[in-house]
C-alpha positions as CSV (number, residue, x, y, z in Angstrom):
1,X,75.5,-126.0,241.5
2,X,78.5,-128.9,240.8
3,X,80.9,-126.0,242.3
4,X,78.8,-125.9,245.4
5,X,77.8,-129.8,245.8
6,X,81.6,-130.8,245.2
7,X,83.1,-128.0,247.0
8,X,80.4,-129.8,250.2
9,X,81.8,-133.4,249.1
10,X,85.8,-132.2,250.2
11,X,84.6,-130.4,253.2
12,X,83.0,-133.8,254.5
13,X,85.5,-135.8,253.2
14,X,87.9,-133.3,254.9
15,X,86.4,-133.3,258.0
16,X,86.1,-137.6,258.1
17,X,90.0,-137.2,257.8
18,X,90.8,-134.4,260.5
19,X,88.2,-137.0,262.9
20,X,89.9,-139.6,262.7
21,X,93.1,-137.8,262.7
22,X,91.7,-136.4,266.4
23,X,90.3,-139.5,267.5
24,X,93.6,-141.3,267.0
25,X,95.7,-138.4,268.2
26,X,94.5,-138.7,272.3
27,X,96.6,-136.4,273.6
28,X,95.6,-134.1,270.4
29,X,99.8,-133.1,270.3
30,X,98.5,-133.3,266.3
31,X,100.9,-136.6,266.3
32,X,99.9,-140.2,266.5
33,X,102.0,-141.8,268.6
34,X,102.6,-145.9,268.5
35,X,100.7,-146.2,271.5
36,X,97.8,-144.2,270.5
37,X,97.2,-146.0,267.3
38,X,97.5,-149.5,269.2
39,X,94.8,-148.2,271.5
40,X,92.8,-148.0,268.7
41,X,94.0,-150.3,265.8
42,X,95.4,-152.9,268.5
43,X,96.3,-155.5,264.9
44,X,98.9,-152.7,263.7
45,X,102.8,-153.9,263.8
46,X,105.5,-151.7,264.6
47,X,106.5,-152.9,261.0
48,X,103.2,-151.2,259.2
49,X,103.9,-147.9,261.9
50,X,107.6,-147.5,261.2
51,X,106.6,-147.6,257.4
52,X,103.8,-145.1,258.0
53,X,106.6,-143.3,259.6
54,X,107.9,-141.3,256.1
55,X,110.2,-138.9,258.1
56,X,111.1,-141.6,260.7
57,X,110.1,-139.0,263.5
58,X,108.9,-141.7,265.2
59,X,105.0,-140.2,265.2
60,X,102.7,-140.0,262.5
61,X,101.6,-136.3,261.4
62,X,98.2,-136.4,260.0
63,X,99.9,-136.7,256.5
64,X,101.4,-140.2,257.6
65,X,98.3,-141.3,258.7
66,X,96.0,-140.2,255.4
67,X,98.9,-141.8,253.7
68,X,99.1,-144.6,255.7
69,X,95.6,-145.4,255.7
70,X,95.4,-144.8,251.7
71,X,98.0,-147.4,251.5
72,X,96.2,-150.3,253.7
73,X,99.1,-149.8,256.5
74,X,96.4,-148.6,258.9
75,X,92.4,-149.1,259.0
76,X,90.1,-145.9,258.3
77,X,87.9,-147.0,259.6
78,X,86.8,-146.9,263.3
């Protein structure tokens, strides 16, 4: 029964992340560009994206933005 109820927690918590992943991502490319998260998050710097930006690729990869948002770079919230 813990298996099944935690195994339910990650797929929600899972599917929170690849939402807002999509919901940032408007072109859904499955990279955030700095004009996409602006259009959303319109208080982000370019400072708090370029750190974001681990492999300086100049997007964020849904990785970056997990990360990112774990850090406080970028909200999680909508």
């Amino acid at each position: 029964m813990k298996t099944t109820s935690l195994a339910g927690i990650l797929l929600i918590a899972g599917s929170s992340a690849l939402m807002a992943q999509t919901s940032l991502d408007a072109n859904e490319d499955g990279e955030v560009t700095m004009e996409e998260l602006v259009a959303v998050y319109a208080d982000v710097t370019a400072e708090a994206f370029s750190e974001a930006d681990a492999d300086a690729s100049g997007t964020l990869s849904a990785d970056e933005v997990a990360a990112a948002q774990e850090a406080g770079l970028i909200p999680s919230e909508m």
